[in-house]
C-alpha positions in Angstrom: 82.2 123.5 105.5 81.4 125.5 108.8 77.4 125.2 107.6 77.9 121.7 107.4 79.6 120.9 110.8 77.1 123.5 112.5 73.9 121.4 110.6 75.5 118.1 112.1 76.2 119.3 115.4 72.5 120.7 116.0 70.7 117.6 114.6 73.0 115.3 117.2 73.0 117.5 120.6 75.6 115.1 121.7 78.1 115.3 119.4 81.1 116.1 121.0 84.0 115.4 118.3 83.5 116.1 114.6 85.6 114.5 111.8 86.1 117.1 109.2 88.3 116.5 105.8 91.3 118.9 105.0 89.3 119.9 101.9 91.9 122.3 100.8 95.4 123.0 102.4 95.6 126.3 102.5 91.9 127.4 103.6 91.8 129.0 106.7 90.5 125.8 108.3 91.2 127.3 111.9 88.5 129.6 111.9 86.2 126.4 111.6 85.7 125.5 115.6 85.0 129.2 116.3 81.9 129.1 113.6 80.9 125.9 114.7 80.3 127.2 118.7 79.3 130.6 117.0 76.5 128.5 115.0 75.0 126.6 117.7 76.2 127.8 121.1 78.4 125.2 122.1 82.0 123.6 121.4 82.5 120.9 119.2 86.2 119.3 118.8 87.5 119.4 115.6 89.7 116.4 114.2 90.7 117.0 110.7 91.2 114.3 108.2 93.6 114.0 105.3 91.6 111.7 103.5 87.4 111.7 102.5 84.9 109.6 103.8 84.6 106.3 101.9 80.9 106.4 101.9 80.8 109.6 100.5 83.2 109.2 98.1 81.4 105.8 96.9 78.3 107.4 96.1 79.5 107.3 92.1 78.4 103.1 92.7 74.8 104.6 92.8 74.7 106.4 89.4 72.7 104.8 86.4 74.5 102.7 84.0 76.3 104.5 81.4 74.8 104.6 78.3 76.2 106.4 74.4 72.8 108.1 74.1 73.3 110.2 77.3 75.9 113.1 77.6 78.4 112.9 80.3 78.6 115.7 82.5 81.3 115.4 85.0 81.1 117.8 88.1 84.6 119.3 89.8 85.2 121.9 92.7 85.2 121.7 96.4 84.6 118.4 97.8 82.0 119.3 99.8 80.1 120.8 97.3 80.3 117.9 94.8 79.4 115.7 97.1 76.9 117.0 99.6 73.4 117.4 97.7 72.3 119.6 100.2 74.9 122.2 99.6 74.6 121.8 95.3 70.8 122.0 95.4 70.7 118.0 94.4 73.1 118.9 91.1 73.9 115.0 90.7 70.0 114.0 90.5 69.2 117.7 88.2 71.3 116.0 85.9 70.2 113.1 85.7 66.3 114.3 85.4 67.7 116.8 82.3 68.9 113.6 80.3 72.9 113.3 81.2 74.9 111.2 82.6 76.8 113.2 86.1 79.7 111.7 86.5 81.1 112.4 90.1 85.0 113.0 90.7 87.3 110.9 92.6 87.3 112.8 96.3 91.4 112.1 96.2 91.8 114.7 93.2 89.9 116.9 95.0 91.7 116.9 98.0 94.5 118.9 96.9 95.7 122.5 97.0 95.5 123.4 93.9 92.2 124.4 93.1 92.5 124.2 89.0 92.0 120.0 89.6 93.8 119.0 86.3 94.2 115.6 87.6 90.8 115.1 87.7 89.7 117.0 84.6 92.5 114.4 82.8 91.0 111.8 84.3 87.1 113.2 83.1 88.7 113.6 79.5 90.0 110.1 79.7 86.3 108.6 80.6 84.7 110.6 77.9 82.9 113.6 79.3 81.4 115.7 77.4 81.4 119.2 79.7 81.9 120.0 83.5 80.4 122.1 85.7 82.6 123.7 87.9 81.1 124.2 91.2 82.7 127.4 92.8 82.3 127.9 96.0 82.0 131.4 98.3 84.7 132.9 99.7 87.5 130.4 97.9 89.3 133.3 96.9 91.9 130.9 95.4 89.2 129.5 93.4 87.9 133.0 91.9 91.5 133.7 91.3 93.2 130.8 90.2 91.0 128.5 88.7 88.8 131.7 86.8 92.4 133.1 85.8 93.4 129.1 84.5 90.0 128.6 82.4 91.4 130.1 79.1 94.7 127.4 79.7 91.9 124.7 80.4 89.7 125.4 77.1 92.9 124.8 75.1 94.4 121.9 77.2 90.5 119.9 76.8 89.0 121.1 73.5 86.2 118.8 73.4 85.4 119.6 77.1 84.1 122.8 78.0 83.8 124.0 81.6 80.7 126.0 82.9 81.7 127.4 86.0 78.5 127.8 88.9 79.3 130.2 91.7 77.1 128.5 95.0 76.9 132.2 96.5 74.9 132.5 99.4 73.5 135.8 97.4 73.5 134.1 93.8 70.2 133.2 92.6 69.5 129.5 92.4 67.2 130.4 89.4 70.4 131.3 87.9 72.5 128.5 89.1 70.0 126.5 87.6 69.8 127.8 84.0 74.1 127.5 84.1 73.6 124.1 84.5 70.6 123.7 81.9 72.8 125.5 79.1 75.7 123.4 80.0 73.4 119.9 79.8 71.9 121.4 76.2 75.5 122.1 74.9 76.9 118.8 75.8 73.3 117.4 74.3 74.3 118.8 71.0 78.4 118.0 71.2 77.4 114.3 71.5 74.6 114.3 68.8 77.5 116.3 66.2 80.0 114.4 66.7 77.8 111.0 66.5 76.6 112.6 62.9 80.3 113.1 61.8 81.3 109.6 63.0 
């Protein structure tokens, strides 16, 4: 979030006031000003939103048309990391170019404190996705703890719906982030094409 904000407020010198979402409750979203005038040497005033941007949160509309030959692969975590390509290496298009279909979350389930997002993982087991990719991001400490310690619950909960989780560590490789996501797109290849041969 703070790379974000610092990366907006450099490329528009007068920027004064920055509209930020509450992506999670309890994040310590008060150190954000300080890292923004830390990043680029000046102050930037922080208005915090309860609610995401509707032109981010629309960019599902630009997705290809679903189609049964493609597996579904929907992708859940911080908001800001599902939505903003520049911070998930592109994840929606890497999809897309490996055959599947990335189905992007609704931004209000993600808006929430709890970081296990069942609401939306109901909601992706409702639409027929095949796996998600879990897009963890550094420093949620909630998120290492929580959601890692809530996977076993989750495999149970969505049988036919594994989760890969992808750690988007400033010191993680993105070679290996990358091959996470290829195994997850080759599992959910061969989910669909098994249970299309039992059908």
């Amino acid at each position: 979030l703070a790379g974000r904000a610092i990366r907006l407020a450099e490329a528009d010198p007068s920027l004064a006031r920055l509209a930020v979402p509450r992506v999670c409750e309890r994040c310590l979203l008060d150190a954000l000003p300080r890292l923004v005038e830390r990043g680029c040497g000046r102050a930037v005033d922080i208005v915090w939103q309860d609610a995401w941007p509707p032109a981010l949160g629309a960019a599902s509309a630009e997705r290809p048309a679903a189609s049964a030959d493609r597996p579904r692969i929907g992708i859940v975590g911080n908001a800001l990391l599902c939505f903003d390509a520049y911070l998930n290496d592109g994840l929606a298009a890497f999809l897309e170019r490996l055959g599947c279909e990335a189905v992007l979350p609704d931004p209000a389930n993600l808006l929430v404190d709890d970081v296990c997002y069942l609401r939306q993982l109901d909601a992706f087991q409702a639409a027929g996705v095949d796996h998600v990719v879990y897009l963890q991001s550094f420093g949620c400490l909630k998120g290492h703890v929580q959601a890692r310690g809530a996977l076993h619950a989750a495999a149970r909960r969505y049988p036919g719906m594994p989760v890969t989780v992808v750690d988007y560590d400033p010191e993680a490789s993105a070679l290996n982030r990358e091959n996470r996501i290829r195994l997850a797109a080759a599992a959910a290849r061969q989910a669909r094409a098994a249970r299309r041969e039992g059908a």
